[in-house]
C-alpha positions as CSV (number, residue, x, y, z in Angstrom):
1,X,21.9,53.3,-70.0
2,X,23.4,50.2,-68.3
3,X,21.3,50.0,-65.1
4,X,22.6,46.9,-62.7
5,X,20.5,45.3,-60.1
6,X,22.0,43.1,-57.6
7,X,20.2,39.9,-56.6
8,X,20.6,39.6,-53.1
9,X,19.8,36.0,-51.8
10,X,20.1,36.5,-48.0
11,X,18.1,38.5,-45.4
12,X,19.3,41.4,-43.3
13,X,20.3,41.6,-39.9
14,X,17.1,43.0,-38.9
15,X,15.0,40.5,-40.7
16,X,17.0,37.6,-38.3
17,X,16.3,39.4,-35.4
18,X,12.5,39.9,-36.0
19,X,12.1,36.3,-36.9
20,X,14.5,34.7,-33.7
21,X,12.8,37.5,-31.7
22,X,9.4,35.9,-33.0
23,X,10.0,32.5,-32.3
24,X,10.9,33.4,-28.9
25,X,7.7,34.6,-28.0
26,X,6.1,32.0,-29.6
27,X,8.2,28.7,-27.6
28,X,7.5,30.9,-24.1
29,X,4.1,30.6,-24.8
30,X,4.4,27.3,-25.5
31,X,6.8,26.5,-22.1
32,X,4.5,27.8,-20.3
33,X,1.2,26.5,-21.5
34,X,2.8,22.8,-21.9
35,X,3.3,23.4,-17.8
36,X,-0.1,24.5,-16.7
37,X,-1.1,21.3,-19.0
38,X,0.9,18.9,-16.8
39,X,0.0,20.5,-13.7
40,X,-3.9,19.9,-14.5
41,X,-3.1,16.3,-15.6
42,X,-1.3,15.6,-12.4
43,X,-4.4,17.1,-10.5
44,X,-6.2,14.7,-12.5
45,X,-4.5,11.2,-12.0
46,X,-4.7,12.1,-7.7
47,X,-8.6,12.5,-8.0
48,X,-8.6,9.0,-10.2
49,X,-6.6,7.6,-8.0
50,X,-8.5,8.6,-4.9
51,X,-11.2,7.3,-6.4
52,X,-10.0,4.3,-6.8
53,X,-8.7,4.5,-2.9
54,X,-12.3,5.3,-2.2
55,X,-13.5,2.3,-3.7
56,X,-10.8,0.0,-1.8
57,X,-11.8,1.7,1.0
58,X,-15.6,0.8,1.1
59,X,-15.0,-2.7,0.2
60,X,-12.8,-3.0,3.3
61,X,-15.5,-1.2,5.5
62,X,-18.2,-3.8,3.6
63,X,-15.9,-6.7,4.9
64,X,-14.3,-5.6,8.3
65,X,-17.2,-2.4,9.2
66,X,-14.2,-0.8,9.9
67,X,-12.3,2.1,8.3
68,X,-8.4,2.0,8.4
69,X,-7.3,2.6,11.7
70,X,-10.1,0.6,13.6
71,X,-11.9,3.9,12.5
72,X,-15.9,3.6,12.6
73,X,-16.9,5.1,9.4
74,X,-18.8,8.3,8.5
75,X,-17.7,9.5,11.7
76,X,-15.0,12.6,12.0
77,X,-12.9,11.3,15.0
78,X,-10.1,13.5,16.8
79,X,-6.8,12.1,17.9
80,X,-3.9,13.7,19.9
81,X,-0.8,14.8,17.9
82,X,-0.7,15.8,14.1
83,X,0.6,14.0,10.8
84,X,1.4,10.5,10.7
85,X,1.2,9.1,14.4
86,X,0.9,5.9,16.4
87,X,-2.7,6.8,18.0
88,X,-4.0,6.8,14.1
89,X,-4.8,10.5,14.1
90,X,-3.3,10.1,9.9
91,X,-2.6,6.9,8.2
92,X,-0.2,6.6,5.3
93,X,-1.8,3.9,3.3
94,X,1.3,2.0,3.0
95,X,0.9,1.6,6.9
96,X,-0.4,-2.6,8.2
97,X,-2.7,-0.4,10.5
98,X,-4.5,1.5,7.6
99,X,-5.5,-2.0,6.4
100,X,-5.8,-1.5,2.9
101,X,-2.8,-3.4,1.8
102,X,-2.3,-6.2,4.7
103,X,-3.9,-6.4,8.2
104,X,-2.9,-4.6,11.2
105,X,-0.4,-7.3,12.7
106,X,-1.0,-5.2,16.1
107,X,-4.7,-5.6,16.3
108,X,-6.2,-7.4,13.0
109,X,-9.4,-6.4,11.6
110,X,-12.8,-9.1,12.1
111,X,-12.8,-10.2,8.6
112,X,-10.5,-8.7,6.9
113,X,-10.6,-10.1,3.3
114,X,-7.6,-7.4,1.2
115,X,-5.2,-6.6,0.5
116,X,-7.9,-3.9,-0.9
117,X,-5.2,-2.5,-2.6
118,X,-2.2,-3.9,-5.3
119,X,0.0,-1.7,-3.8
120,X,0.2,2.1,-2.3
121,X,0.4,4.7,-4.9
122,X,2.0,7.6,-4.6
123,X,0.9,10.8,-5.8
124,X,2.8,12.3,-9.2
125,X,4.8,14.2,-7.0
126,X,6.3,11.3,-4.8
127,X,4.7,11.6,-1.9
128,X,2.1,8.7,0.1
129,X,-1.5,9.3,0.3
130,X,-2.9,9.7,3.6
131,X,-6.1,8.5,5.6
132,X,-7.0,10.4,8.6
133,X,-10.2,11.7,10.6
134,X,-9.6,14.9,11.9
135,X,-7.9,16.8,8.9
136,X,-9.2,20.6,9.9
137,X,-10.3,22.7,6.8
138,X,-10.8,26.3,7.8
139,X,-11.8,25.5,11.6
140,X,-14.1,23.1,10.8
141,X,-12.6,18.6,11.2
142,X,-13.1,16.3,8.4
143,X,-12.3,12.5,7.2
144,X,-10.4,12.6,4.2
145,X,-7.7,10.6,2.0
146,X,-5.3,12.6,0.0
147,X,-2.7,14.3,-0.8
148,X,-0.7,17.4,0.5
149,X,0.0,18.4,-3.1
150,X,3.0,19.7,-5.0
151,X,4.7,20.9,-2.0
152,X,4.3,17.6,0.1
153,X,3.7,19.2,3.2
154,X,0.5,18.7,5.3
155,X,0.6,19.0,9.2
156,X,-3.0,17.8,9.9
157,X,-4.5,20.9,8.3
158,X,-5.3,22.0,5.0
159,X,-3.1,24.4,2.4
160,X,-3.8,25.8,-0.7
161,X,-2.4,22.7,-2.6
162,X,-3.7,19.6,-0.9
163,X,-6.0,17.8,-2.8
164,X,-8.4,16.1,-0.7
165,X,-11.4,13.5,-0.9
166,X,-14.1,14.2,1.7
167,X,-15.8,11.1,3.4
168,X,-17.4,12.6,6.9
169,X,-17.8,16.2,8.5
C-alpha cells in the first residue's frame, strides 16, 4: 500500500479570518483604552497647571492684596454680565487687568511686583484659563480659575466638563 500525505505549508481561509478577526478585537481595545489614557493625562496637566496659577496668584495677592481684577480676596463677588467682560465679572489670564502677567495699564495695582506668570497657558485643548468671582455651581457663586474643558464652552456657570479650582464660596 502506497499511502501519500500531502504537506500543506499554508493555513486556511478560516484560520486568516479567526486570527485578522482576533487582532481586531484586540487593537479596539487598545484604541480605545490609549484614549481614556490621554483624556485622564490632560485632566492632569490642567490641575498642575492650576496649581501652579494658584501659586502665582497668592504671591500677587502677597505683593498687591489684591486678586486679578482689583478683586479683594477670599471673597465671592458678583458682577453684571457673563463670560469674559469689561466690569471683571471673568478674567482670561492673558488679560493686563487679571494682573498676573503685566499690570493693569487702566488702573495699576499698589505694588505690583509680576509678571507672576512666564506667560498664559492654555489648557491641552487650546483654550485660556479663566479667573472670575461669581462662577455659579448648582445655584450656589464661587471664585474660581479654570478651564471650561474639552468643549471650551463656559457662560459663567458650570458644565459637566469644566475643571475648576475653588478659592472662595
Amino acid at each position: 500500500m502506497n499511502f501519500s500525505f500531502r504537506n500543506n505549508h499554508g493555513y486556511t481561509l478560516i484560520e486568516m479570518l479567526v486570527v485578522i478577526f482576533i487582532l481586531g478585537v484586540l487593537s479596539t481595545i487598545m484604541v480605545v483604552s490609549l484614549r481614556n489614557a490621554r483624556e485622564k493625562a490632560m485632566i492632569a496637566k490642567v490641575s498642575v497647571e492650576l496649581n501652579q496659577i494658584f501659586n502665582a496668584l497668592l504671591i500677587m495677592e502677597d505683593d498687591t492684596k489684591q486678586w486679578p481684577g482689583h478683586k479683594v480676596p477670599y471673597r465671592v463677588e458678583l458682577a453684571t454680565g457673563n463670560e469674559i467682560c469689561d466690569d471683571g465679572c471673568a478674567y482670561s489670564l492673558s488679560d493686563c487687568r487679571a494682573g498676573l502677567l503685566c499690570d493693569d495699564p487702566g488702573t495699576p495695582y499698589q505694588r505690583w511686583d509680576g509678571p507672576y506668570l512666564k506667560g498664559a497657558p492654555s489648557d491641552p485643548w487650546g483654550n485660556e484659563y479663566f479667573f472670575d468671582t461669581d462662577y455659579n455651581i448648582d445655584g450656589d457663586m464661587y471664585a474660581v480659575i479654570g478651564s471650561y474643558g474639552p468643549d471650551g464652552t463656559g457662560n459663567n456657570e458650570y458644565n459637566s466638563d469644566d475643571i475648576l479650582f475653588e478659592l472662595a464660596k
